[in-house]
N, C-alpha and C positions, 0 to 999 in steps of 0.2 A: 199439330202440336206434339209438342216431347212424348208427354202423359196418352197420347194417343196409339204409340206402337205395342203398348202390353196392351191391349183391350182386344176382347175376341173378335177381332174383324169388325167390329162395328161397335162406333162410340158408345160409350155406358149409358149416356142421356139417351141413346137411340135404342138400346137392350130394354131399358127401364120401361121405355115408353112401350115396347111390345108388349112385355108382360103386363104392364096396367092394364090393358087393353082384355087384357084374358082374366075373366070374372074369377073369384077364389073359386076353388072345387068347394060343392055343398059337402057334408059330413058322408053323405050318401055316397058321392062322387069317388070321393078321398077313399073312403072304405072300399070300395069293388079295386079301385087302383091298387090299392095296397093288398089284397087276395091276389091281384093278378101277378104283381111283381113279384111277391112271395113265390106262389104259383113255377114262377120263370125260371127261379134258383134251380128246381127240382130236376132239369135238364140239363147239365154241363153240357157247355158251348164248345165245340171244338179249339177256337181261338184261347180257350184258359181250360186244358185238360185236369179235373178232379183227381190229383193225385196224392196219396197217401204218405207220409213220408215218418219213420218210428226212428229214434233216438236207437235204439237197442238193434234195430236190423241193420243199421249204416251209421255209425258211430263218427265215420271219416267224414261224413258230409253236416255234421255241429259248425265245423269250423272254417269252411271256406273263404275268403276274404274276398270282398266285396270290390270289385273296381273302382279306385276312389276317382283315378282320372282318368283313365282312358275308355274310348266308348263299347258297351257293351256288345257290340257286332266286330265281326271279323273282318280284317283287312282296312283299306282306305273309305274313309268319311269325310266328302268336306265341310271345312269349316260352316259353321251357319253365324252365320252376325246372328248377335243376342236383341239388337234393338230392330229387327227384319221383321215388319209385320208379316204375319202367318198369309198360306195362300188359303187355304181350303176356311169355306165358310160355317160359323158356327153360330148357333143359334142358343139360348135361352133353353136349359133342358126341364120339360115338363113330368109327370109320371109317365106319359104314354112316349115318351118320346125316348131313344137310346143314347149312351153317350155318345161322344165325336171317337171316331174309330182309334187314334191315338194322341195322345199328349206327352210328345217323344219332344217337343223342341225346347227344353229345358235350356238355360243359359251351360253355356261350356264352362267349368271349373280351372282355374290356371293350373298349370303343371306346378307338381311339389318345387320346383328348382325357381321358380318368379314367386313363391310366397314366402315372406321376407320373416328369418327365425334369425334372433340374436344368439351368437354363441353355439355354432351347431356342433363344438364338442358338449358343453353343458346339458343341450339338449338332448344328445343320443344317451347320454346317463338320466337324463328324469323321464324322458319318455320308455324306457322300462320300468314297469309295471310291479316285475315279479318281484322286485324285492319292500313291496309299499302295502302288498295286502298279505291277511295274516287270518289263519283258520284253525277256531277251534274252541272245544268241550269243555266245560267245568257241571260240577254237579254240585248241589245246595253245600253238600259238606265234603273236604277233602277227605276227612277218615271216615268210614265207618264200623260198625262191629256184627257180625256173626246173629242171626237170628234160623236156631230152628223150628221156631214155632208155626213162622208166617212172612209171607216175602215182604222186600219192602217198597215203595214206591216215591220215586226222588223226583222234584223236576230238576232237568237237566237242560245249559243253555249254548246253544251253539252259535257263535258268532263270526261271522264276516268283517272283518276290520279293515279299512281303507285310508292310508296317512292321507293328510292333506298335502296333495304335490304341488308344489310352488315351481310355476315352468311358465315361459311368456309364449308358449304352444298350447292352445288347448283343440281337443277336436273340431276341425269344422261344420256347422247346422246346418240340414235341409227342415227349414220349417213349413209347413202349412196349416194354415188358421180356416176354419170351417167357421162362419159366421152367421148368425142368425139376423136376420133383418126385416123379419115377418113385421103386422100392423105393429102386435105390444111392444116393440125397443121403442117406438115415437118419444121425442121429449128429448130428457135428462138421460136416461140411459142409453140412447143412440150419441147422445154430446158427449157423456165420460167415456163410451168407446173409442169412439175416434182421437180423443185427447190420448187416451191410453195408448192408442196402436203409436200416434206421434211420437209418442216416449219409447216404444218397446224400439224401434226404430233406430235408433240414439247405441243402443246397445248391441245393435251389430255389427257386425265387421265385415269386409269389404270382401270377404271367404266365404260367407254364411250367404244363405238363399231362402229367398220367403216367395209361397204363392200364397194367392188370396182366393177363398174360395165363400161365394156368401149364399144362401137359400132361404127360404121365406117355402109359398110350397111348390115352388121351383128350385132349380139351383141352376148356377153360374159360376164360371172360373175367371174372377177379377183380372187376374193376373199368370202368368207363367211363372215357372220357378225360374227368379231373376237373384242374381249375385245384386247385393247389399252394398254398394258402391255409392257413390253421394247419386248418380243419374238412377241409378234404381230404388234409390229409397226416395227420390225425388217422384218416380210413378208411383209406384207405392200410396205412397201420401196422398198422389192426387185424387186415385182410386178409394182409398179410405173415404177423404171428402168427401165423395159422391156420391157415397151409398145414400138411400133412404130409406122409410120404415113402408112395410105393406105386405099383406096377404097370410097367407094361414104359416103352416107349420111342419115341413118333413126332414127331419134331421138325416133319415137315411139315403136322399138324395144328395146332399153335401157332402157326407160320408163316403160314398158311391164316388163321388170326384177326386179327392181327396185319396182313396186307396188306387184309383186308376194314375195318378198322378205319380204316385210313388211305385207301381208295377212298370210305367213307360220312359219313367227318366231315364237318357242313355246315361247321363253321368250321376253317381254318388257320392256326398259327403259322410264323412264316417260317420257322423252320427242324425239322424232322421224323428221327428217330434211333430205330433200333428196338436193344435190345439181344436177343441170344440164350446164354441160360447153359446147357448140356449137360454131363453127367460121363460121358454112356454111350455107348454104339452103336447105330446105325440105318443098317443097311445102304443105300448109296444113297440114303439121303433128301435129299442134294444134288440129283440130276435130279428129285427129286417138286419140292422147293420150286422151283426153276426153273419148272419146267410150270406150277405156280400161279402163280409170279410172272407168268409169259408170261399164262396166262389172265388175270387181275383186270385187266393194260392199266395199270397205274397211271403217271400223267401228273405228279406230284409229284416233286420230288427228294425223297431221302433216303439215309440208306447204312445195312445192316445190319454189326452188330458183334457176332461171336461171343467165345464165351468156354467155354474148354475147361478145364474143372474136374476138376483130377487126373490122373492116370498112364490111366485105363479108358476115354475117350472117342476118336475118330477124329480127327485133326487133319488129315488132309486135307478130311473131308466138313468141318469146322466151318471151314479154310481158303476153299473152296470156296463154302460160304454167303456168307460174309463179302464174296467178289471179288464175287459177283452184283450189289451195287451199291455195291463200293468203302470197305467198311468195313475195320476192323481186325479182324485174331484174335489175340487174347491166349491163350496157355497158361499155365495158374495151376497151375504145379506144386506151391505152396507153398498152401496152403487157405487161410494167413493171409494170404495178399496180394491175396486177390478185392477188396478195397476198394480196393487202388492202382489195382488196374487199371483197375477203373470209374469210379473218382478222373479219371484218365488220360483216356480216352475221354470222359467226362460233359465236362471243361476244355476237349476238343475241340469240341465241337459249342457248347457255352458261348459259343467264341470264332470261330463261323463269321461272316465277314462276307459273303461270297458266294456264290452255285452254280449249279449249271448250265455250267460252268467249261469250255470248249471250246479248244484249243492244237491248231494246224496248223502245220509246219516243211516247209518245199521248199528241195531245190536249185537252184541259179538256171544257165539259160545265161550263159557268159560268153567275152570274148573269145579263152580258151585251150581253149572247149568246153565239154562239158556236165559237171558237177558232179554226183556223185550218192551217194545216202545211201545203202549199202551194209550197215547195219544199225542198228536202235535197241533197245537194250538192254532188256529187258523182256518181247520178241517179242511176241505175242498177247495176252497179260494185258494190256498196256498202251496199244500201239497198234493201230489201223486203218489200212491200209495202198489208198491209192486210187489202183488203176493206170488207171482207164476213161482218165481223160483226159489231154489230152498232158503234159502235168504232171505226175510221183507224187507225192503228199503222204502226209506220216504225219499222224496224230491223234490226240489223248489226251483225254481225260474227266474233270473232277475232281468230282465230284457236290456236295462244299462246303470251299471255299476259308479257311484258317483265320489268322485273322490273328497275326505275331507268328512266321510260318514262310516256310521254301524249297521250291519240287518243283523239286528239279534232273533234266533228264535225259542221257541221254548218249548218240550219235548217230555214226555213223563217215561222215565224209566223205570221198569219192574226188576227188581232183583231178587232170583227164587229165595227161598228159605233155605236151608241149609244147615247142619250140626258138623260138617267135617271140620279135622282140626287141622288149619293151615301149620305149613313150618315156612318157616322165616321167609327164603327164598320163595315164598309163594303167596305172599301179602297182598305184593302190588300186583291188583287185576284187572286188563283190558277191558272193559262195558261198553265201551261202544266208539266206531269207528267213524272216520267222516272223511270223502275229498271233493272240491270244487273243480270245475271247468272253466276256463272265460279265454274270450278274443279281445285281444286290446283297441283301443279307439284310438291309441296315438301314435300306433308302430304301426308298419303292414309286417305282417306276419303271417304263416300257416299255419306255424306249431301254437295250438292252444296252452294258454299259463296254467299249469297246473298246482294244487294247493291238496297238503292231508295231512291229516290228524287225527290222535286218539285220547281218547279222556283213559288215565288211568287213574282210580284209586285205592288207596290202603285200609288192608281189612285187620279188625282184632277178631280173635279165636273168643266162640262167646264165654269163656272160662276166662278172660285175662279183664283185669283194669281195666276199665273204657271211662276217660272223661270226656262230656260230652265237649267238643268242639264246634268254634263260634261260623254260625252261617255265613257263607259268601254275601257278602251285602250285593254285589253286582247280579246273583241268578237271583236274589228275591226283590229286586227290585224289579225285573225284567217280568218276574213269575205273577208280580202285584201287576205289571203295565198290560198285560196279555191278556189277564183274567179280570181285569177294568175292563179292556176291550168286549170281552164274552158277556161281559155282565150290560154293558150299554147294549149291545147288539139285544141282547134278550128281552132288557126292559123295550125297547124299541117293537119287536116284535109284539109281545104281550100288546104294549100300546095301537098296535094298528089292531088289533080285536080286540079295543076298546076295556079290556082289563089293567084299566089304571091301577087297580090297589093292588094286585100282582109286581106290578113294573115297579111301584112303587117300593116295596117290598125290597126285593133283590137291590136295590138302588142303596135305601136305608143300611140293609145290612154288609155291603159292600164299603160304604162310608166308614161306618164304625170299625169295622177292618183294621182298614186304615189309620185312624185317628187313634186304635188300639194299639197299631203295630209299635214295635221297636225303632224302626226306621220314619216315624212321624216324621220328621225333625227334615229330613231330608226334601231338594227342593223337587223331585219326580214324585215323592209321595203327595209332596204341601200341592202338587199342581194337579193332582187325581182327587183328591179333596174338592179344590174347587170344580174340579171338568162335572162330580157327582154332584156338587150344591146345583149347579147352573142344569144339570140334567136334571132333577126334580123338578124345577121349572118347567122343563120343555118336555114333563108327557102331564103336564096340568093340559086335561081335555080342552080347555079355552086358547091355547098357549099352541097344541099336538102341530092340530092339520093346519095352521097358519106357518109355522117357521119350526117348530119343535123337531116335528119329524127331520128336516131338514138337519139340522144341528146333531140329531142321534145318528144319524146314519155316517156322518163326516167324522162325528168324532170315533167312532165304532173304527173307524178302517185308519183314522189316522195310526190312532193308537195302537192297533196290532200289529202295522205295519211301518210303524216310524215312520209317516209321512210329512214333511213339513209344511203349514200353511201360517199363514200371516197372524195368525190370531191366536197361538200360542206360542209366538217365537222366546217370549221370556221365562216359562213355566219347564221346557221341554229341551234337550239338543240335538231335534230332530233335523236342522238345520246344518249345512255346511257355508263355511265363514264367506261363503261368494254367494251365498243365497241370502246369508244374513245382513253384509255388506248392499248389496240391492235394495233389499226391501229398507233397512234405512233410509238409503236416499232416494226412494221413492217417497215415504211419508216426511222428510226432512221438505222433499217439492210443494206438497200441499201446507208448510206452517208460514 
């Protein structure tokens, strides 16, 4: 049969039936296996050399462009039919067992010259980049005045702006879906997934390439990375079918397949997206999949994007995944709404036009003295912080820049104190400098787009007039959305050691804030408002370790990070109009 040649050498029904055969690992079992494999990392394997590679020692190696079509070895390769069942035989991979030596027979990608672009003068004008994204500084207030008593401290907001490019080109997907299909999906939530993948399906194009990868506490690779052609979404599908529900729980064996997959493909599409769906617990399996990450060395961008299925999974460990290369986590509280989400997410990656995305901000010497960033929002998760040189700079990372969005961030600036008397010519003063890096997704290119800016502003002499001038409503909106964020994350904490009236606290006076501020009225405040009512809810102890926790953690990372998910698309514009356009007519299917 058709659905027969992506299966790994041996029909699905005939994989299935082995692994039933092989009793779940007792808790005992699982535990020594997972020491061991931990254990294994601690030995770089010759085949994936441990090698270090620093931003600042090899600046020329950020930007190398990925082979989108041609195969990654030298010289002549013959063609492999994509529909060629594989020779080498492949088994059901257990904890004890290693993977299969390579996963190099990915489908061949057509040459740029057979994929069919309307208009390829219009096109070579929107597929530049540089003139669509826009960088840079503003501070709560344009003027300020002279203080020798005491410095002052501003936050200050750095933005990344990306027009929405209307082009009938967008990058083409290498996706792969790590699935869970351990005992707990049985029922309802093994039915909405399969429903779900039929739809995600719908939304590729005949460029784009999916493998399937599903584990329970084994794992298995459904399928090859196959082009999205009606015959391949036609496998696809059949494979989807056929999963069923059984057995324990190892996310970092899926994972494990999953990063080998994307280390052996000879060919790349520009842009690369793993999803991971989970409904259960795996203690720690955060620090395994890191170790593997760290072992495989992958040189690719991509971002991994969790998805937390139900009330019974870990939303730290599936948060946790998800940061290791800058994806989203989605909590799908609702089982019917697993298609927005990935609705949600799939319009992302859809709509990346960039990556490898690099943003460095400094404070600058000036003639009142040194200037200095005193904190940026986000702490550790966010940025990199370089004190070596005389300079500090912070750093940020966007692994793919999506067009049709904002990454704002938000930055405290210290301005010394000061009684010198400015003259005229020396008002306007540089505070602080900023430039990005990025590789475009829809050019091939070498030369990186590059992007810089400096926030200046104007000073009064503290002898002269000063009326006070009215706040940027854009930096204190961003300043309220950041410090929502720090304030969920806190209460959240507090709540896991069980000091409700603490979490509570900070929650309370975070609200009133709000409800105080000037900017009430506005609908990013009216929507922080509600995110604070709905959080008081969810660290009520009865309310926490059922879904609560769940919901602080999500909304914590949304919000600092403008992440969009299905369940705030009206309050928020953290959305771009191909994410929003989706998830409409996803929930438009179920009326």
């Amino acid at each position: 049969m058709e659905d027969d040649f992506f299966c790994e050498n041996e029909s699905f029904t005939e994989q299935k039936k082995d692994m039933k055969t092989k009793p779940p690992l007792s808790s005992l079992q699982m535990s020594n296996a997972n020491v061991a494999q931990m254990q294994s990392y601690s030995k770089p394997q010759s085949s994936y050399p441990m090698q270090q590679q620093s931003y600042y020692q090899q600046p020329q190696q950020l930007f190398q462009q990925p082979n989108y079509y041609q195969p990654q070895q030298n010289f002549y390769q013959p063609q492999i039919d994509p529909f060629q069942k594989p020779s080498a035989k492949e088994e059901p991979i257990s904890k004890e067992q290693d993977l299969p030596d390579t996963y190099d027979d990915d489908e061949e990608l057509l040459p740029p010259e057979d994929q069919v672009i309307a208009d390829n003068k219009m096109q070579e004008e929107e597929m530049d980049i540089s003139t669509k994204v826009n960088l840079s500084l503003k501070l709560n207030h344009k003027i300020l005045q002279m203080n020798s008593a005491s410095a002052q401290t501003h936050p200050m907001l750095l933005s990344l702006a990306v027009d929405e490019i209307k082009t009938n080109k967008k990058a083409n997907l290498d996706l792969i879906c790590v699935i869970d299909h351990s005992g707990s999906m049985e029922g309802e939530k093994l039915k909405l997934l399969k429903e779900t993948f039929e739809y995600l399906l719908t939304l590729l194009t005949d460029n784009d390439r999916l493998c399937l990868i599903i584990f329970d506490h084994q794992a298995m690779r459904l399928t090859r990375l196959i082009r999205m052609t009606e015959k391949g979404k036609k496998i696809s599908l059949n494979k989807i079918k056929s999963i069923t529900a059984d057995g324990g729980t190892d996310i970092n064996l899926g994972m494990k397949h999953a990063f080998k997959v994307i280390k052996d493909r000879r060919y790349k599409n520009p842009v690369t997206g793993v999803f991971l769906l989970s409904d259960g617990l795996d203690a720690n399996a955060q620090v395994r999949v890191k170790k593997s990450l760290d072992f495989y060395q992958l040189k690719d961008n991509f971002t991994i994007n969790s998805f937390g299925y139900g009330n019974d999974h870990s939303p730290e460990l599936m948060n946790d995944v998800a940061k290791l290369k800058d994806g989203a986590f989605y909590y799908v509280e609702k089982l019917d709404q697993v298609d927005e989400c990935f609705v949600d997410c799939l319009g992302g990656l859809l709509s990346v036009i960039a990556e490898d995305v690099k943003i460095v901000v400094k404070a600058e010497d000036t003639i009142l003295g040194k200037a200095e960033i005193v904190k940026a929002y986000g702490g550790d998760s966010l940025w990199t912080v370089n004190a070596d040189s005389s300079t500090k700079t912070y750093m940020t990372r966007i692994e793919q820049l999506i067009s049709g969005k904002k990454k704002d961030y938000v930055l405290m600036l210290k301005i010394p104190a000061s009684g010198k008397e400015l003259l005229d010519h020396e008002k306007n003063i540089v505070l602080a400098s900023a430039f990005c890096e990025m590789r475009s997704a829809l050019k091939q290119s070498d030369i990186p787009i590059v992007k810089k800016c400096e926030l200046s502003v104007a000073f009064f002499n503290e002898a002269e007039d000063f009326k006070e001038i009215e706040t940027e409503k854009e930096v204190l909106l961003n300043f309220y959305r950041v410090r929502g964020a720090e304030a969920l994350e806190n209460a959240r904490r507090l709540s896991d050691a069980k000091e409700f009236n603490e979490a509570k606290k900070i929650l309370n006076d975070f609200k009133e804030e709000l409800s105080n501020s000037a900017l009430k009225g506005e609908k990013e405040v009216k929507g922080l408002i509600e995110e604070f009512t709905s959080a008081l809810e969810n660290i009520k102890p009865e309310v926490y370790e059922i879904r609560g926790k769940h919901a602080m953690i999500q909304k914590a990372r949304v919000h600092m990070e403008q992440q969009s998910i299905p369940m705030n698309l009206a309050q928020f514009g953290y959305a771009n109009s191909m994410q929003t356009d989706m998830i409409r007519k996803a929930q438009a299917r179920k009326k």
